[in-house]
C-alpha positions in Angstrom: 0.0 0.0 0.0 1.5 3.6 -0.9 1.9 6.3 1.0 -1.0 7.9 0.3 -3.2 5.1 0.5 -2.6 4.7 4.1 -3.6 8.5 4.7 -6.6 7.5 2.4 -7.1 4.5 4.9 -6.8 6.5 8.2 -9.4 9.1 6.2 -11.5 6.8 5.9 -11.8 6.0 9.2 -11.3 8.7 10.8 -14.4 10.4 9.4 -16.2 6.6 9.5 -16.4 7.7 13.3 -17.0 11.0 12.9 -20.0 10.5 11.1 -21.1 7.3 13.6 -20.6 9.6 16.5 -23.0 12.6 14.9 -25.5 10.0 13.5 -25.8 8.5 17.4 -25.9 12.2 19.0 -28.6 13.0 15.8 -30.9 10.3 17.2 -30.5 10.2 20.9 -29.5 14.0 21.8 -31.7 17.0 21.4 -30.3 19.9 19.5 -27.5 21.3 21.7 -27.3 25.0 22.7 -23.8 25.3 21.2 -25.4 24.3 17.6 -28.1 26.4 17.4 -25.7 29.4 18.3 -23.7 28.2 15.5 -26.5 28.2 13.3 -27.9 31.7 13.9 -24.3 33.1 13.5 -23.9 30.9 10.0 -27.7 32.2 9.1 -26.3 36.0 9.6 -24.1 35.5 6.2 -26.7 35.0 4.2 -28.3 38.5 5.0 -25.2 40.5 4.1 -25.7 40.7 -0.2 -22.2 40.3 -1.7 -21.5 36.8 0.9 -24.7 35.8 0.7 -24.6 35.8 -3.4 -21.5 33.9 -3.2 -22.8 31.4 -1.0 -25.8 30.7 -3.2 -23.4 30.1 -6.0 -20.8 27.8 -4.3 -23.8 26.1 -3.0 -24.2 24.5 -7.0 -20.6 23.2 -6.4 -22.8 20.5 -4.1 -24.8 19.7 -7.3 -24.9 17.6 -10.2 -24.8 20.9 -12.4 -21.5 21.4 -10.7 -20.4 17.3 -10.4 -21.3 15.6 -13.7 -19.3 18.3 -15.8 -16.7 18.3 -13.1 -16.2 14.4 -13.3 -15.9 14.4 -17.4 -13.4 17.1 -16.8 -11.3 14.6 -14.3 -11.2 11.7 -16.3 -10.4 13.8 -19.4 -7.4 15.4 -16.8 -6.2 12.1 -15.1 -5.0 9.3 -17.0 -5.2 6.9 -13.9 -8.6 8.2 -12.6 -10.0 6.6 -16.5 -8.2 3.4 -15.2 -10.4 2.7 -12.7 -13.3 4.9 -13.5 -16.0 2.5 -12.1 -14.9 2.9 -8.8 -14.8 6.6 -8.9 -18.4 6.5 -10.6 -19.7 4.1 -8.4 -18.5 6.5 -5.4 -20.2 9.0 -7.0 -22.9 7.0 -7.9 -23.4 6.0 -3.5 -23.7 9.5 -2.4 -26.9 10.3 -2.9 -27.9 6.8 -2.4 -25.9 6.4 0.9 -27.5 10.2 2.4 -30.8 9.3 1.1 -30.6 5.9 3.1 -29.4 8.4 6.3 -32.4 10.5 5.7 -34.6 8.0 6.4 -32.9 6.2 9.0 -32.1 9.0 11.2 -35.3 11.0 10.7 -34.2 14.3 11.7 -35.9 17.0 10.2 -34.4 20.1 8.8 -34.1 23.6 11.1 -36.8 25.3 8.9 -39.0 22.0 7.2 -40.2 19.2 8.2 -37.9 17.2 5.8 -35.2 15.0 6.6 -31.8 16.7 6.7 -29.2 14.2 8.3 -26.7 14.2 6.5 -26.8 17.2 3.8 -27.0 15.9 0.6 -24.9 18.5 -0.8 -22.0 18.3 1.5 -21.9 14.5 0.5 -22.0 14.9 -2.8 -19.3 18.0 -2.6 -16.9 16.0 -0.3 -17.5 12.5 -2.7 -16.4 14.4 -5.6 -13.5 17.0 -4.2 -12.2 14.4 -2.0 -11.7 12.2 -5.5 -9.9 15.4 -6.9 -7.4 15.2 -3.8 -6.7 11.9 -4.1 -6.3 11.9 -8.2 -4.3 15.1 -7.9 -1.8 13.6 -6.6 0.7 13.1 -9.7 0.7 16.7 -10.5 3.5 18.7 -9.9 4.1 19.8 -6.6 2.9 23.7 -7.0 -0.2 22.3 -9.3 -0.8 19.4 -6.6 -1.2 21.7 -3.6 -3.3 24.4 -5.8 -5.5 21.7 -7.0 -6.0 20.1 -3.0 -6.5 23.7 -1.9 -9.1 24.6 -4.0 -10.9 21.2 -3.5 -10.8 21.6 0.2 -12.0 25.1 0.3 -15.0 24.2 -1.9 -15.8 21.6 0.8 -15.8 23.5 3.3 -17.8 26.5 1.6 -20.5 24.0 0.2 -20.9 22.7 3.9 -21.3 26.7 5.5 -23.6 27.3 2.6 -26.0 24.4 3.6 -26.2 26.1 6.8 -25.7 29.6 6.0 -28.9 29.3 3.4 -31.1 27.8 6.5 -31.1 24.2 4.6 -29.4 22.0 7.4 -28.4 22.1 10.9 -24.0 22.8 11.4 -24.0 18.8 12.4 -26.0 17.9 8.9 -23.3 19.5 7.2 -20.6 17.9 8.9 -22.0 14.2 9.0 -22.4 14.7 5.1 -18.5 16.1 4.7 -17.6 12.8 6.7 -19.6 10.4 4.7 -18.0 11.8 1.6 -14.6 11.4 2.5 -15.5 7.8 2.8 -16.8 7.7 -0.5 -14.3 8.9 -1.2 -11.8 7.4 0.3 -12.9 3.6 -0.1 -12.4 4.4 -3.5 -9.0 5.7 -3.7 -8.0 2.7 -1.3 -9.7 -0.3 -3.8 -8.2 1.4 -6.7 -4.5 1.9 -5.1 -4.7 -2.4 -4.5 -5.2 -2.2 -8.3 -3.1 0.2 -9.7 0.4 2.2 -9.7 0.9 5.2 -11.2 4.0 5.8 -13.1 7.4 6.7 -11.1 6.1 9.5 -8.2 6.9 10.2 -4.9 3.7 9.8 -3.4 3.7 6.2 -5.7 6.8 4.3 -5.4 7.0 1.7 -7.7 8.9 -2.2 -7.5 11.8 -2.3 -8.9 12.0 -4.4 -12.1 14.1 -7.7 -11.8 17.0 -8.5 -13.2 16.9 -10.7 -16.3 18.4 -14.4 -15.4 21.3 -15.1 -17.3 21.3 -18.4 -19.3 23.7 -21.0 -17.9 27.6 -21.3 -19.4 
């Protein structure tokens, strides 16, 4: 396993209990003081014009508007993503089906509808797909690599204060659906690293090839 497929592993985990740990308290704890403060400060963004524009457009990035497009324009960017596209597809694929599932299961409704709203559908899908990005951006050149990660992480984040921000989702909704995609994510990266290597990288080392046998004198 490389490098980076053991961070992808402890990822994985990681926000596995993260989002067990928020699913349990969304099912046996009433809404906590501290989250509704949160809230009502996240809800104050959304009345100031310029920030609350922006968050209505970075709010798409959580969309398949945003997602389909975005995933052609991966596989056309990363060679080894096309390699294994079915398991980035079927990651894709899972979020909606895996928060939909949630919905229903935990049955908490949503700050402002009676809806279901654990986990936020549009965090998932945001952190399915950007997380993917992280993972494939890997081979890129260092300053590219870190631009690329950057980027994704930051539109994670955004997607997740504009579910809240726009009176959607609770802070927690948001956060249970940024840990369920990371591992969407992250499953994926770890089945297609048991799979495949990437040509010579740091972050991929590679075996090195053996020596031809010499015929006996």
């Amino acid at each position: 396993m490389t490098p980076l497929a053991r961070r992808a592993r402890a990822v994985l985990l990681l926000s596995l209990v993260v989002f067990a740990l928020l699913a349990t308290a969304a099912l046996l704890v009433p809404t906590h003081a501290f989250e509704l403060t949160l809230r009502h400060a996240l809800v104050r963004l959304d009345d100031n014009g310029a920030l609350g524009t922006f968050l209505r457009t970075i709010d798409h990035a959580g969309t398949w508007r945003v997602i389909l497009p975005g995933t052609l324009i991966v596989f056309a960017a990363f060679p080894h993503a096309r390699a294994h596209w079915w398991m980035w597809t079927v990651a894709l694929l899972a979020a909606p089906a895996a928060e939909t599932f949630f919905k229903f299961v935990i049955g908490r409704p949503r700050p402002e509808d009676l809806s279901m709203g654990f986990p936020s559908g549009h965090a998932t899908a945001a952190a399915a797909f950007f997380g993917a990005v992280i993972y494939l951006a890997a081979p890129l050149p260092a300053r590219r690599r870190r631009a690329v990660r950057l980027l994704a992480v930051a539109c994670i984040v955004l997607v997740g204060i504009a579910r809240v921000a726009l009176r959607a989702h609770w802070p927690t909704d948001a956060v249970a659906g940024i840990a369920l995609g990371l591992v969407l994510a992250s499953a994926a990266y770890v089945l297609a690293d048991l799979r495949w290597r990437p040509p010579s990288h740091p972050e991929f080392p590679t075996r090195a090839a053996p020596e031809p046998t010499r015929p006996p004198s």
